[in-house]
N, C-alpha and C positions, 0 to 999 in steps of 0.2 A: 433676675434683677440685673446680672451684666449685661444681659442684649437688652434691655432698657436703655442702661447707660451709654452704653454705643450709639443708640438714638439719638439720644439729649445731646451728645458730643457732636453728632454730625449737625444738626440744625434744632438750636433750644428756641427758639421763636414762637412765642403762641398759637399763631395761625397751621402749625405744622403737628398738632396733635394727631391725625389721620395717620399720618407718614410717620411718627413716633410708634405707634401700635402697630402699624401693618409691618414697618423693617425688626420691629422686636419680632414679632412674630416669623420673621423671615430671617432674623438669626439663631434664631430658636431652634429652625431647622434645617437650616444651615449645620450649625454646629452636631444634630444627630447627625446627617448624612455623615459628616466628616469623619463621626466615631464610629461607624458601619465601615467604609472604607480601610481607617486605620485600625480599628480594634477588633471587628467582629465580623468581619463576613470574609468569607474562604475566596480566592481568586473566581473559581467558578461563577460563586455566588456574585459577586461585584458585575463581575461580565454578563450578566443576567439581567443586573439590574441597572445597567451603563445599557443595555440595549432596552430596556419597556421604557428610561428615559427620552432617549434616538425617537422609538417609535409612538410614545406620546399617546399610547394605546392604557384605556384601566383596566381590559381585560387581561393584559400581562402579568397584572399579579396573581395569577392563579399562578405562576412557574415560582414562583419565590418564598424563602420560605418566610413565617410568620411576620419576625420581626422588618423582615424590608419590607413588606405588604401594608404595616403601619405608616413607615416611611415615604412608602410610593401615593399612596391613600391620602395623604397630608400636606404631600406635595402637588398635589392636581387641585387638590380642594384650597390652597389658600392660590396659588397660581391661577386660578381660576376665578377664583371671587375676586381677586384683585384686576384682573381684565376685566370682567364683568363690570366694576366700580366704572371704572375709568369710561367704559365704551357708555355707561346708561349718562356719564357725566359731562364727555367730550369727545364721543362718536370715534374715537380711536380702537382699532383693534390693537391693542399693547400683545395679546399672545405668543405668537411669533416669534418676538420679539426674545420675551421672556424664557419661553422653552428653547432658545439657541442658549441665552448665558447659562442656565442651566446643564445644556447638555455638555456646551467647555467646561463648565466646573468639574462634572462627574466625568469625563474622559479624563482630565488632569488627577483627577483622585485617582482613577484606574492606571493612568501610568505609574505613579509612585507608589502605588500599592504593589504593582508587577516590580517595582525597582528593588521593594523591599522582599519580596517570595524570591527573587532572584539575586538576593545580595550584592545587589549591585550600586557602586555611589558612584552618582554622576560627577563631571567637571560641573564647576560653580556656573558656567554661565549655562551649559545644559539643566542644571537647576534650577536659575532665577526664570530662564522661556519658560519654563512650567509651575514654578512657584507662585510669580506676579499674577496669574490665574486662580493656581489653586490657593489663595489666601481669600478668595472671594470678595475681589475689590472691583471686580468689572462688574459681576452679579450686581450688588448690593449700588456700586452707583448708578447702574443705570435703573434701578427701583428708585433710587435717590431722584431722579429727573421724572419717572414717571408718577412716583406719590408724592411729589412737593410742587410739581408744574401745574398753573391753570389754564397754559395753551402748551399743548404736546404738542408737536409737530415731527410727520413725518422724515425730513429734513434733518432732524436731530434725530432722531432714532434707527436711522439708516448709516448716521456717520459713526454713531456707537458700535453700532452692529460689527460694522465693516473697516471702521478703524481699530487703532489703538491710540487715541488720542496723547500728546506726550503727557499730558500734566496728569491723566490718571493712572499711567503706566508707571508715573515716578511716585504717584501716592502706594501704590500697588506694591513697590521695592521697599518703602519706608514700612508700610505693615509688615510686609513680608519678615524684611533684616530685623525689625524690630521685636517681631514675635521669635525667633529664631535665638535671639539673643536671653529673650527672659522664659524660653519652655525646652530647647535643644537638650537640657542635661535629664531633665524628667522623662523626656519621651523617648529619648535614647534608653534608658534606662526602663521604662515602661514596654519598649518593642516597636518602635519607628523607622521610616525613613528617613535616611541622615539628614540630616538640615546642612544649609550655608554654611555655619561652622566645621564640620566635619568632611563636607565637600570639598573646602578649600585646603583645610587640615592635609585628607589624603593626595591633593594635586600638589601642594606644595611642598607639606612636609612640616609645616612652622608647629607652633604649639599650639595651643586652644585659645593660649593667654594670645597669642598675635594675630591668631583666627579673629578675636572679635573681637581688636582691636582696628583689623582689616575691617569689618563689617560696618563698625562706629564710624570710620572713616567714608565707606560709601554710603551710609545716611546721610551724613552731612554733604558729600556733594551730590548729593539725588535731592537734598532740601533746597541747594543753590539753583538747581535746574526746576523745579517744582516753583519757588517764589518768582522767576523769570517767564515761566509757562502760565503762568495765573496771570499776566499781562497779554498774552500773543494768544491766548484763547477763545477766537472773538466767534466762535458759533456757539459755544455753550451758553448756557444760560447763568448769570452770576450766583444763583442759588445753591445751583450744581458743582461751578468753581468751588464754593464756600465749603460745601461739604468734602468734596473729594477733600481738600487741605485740611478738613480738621478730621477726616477718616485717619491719616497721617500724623494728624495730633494725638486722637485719642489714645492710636498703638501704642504709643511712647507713652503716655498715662497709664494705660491696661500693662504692662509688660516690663515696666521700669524696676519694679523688685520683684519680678518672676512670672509665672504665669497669672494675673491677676482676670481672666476670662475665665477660664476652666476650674480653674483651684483658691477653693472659697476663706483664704488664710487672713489672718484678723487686720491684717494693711486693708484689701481689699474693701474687708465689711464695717470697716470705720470711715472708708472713704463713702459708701452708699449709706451709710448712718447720716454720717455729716451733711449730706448733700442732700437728702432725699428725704430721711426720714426726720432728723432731732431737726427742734425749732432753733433759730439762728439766737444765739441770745446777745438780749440787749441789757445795757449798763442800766443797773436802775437811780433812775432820776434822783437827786443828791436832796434829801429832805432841807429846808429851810428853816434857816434858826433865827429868821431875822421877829423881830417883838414889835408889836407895836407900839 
């Protein structure tokens, strides 16, 4: 139900039902891979399954063991049906495409996976080059232009590819600092790789308490630069603008009193009650006492 809500957050407009169910589905497994990376699979096993990504091959899963086989299987088939859509709709081959964000995501999980077997905490900004990836903001937007667009164009999806546009690089840092702020003490805790807090911590030296006070500070001026960049962004498409900005909104919703994605605590499940499920109530009509 959270990568529902992630949906709605990015584009709630009617017309965008399609792109609502395809990016749930696509944070659905999103967020498995992530916990294969961080929780469960042994370095070996990761670099195994960072290469039958590379190689884009489904016969690779025979090297893997069960649970990545699940994984890899789930990732071709919805990857797949989602080009499929697109090409039967608007003669686009999206694939290509799609399996590069993909294989950036899973190299950036295999580096901080290596950072973590290797106890090693980066400097902060060696962190954010691989964080603003591995948050999976460049994945997920560029799904955002390909399941919300009714003319894709090549032209745009070559400048995704091969840029780093500013405006989604800075929505990429808002997710990024902002989940870092409301999940860093769990997952430290749980067996992670340091987050932005603790990077900056061990390069500086300050507290935790000025760590993410440091952090709070470069949201806000990554939000200064983000509402500037949503004027000067004149190839993307305003849909796309829209989203990447509320990708940056939502963080700060999901993440404000903790891990609100992963961790199902009753903030959370009143917030998807409220919203989704209970009906909006209304004042009942004041009975009339007037006589004739």
């Amino acid at each position: 139900m959270e990568n529902f809500l992630w949906s709605i957050g990015l584009l709630f407009q009617p017309q965008y039902g399609y792109f609502r169910r395809m990016i749930t589905q696509l944070g659905a497994l999103i967020t498995a891979i992530d916990d294969v990376y961080d929780v469960y699979g042994t370095l070996d096993e990761l670099e195994l399954f960072t290469d039958a990504i590379d190689r884009w091959d489904i016969n690779a899963i025979e090297q893997l063991p069960d649970y990545m086989k699940l994984c890899l299987f789930a990732l071709h088939n919805s990857t797949n049906q989602i080009a499929s859509d697109i090409f039967q709709e608007q003669g686009i081959n999206i694939l290509p495409y799609s399996k590069k964000v993909w294989l950036d995501l899973c190299k950036t999980y295999l580096i901080e996976a290596k950072w973590y077997h290797q106890g090693y905490t980066p400097s902060l900004q060696e962190y954010i080059d691989v964080a603003v990836i591995s948050v999976s903001a460049p994945l997920l937007l560029l799904h955002v232009y390909i399941l919300s667009s009714n003319h894709i164009t090549i032209e745009v999806l070559q400048y995704l590819e091969k840029e780093f546009p500013s405006i989604i690089h800075c929505s990429s840092m808002v997710v990024r600092l902002a989940d870092d702020l409301g999940t860093s003490s769990d997952e430290m805790r749980r067996g992670d790789v340091s987050k932005s807090i603790q990077c900056y911590m061990h390069e500086t030296g300050v507290s935790e308490e000025d760590a993410r006070k440091y952090m709070q500070d470069l949201i806000d001026k990554t939000w200064k630069k983000m509402n500037k960049d949503e004027f000067e962004s004149s190839l993307l498409p305003q849909n796309l603008i829209e989203a990447t900005i509320n990708f940056a909104r939502m963080a700060q919703f999901m993440y404000r009193y903790g891990d609100g994605h992963s961790s199902q605590d009753d903030v959370m499940r009143h917030r998807i009650l409220s919203l989704l499920i209970n009906p909006i109530p209304l004042p009942r009509p004041q009975e009339s006492h007037v006589t004739a």
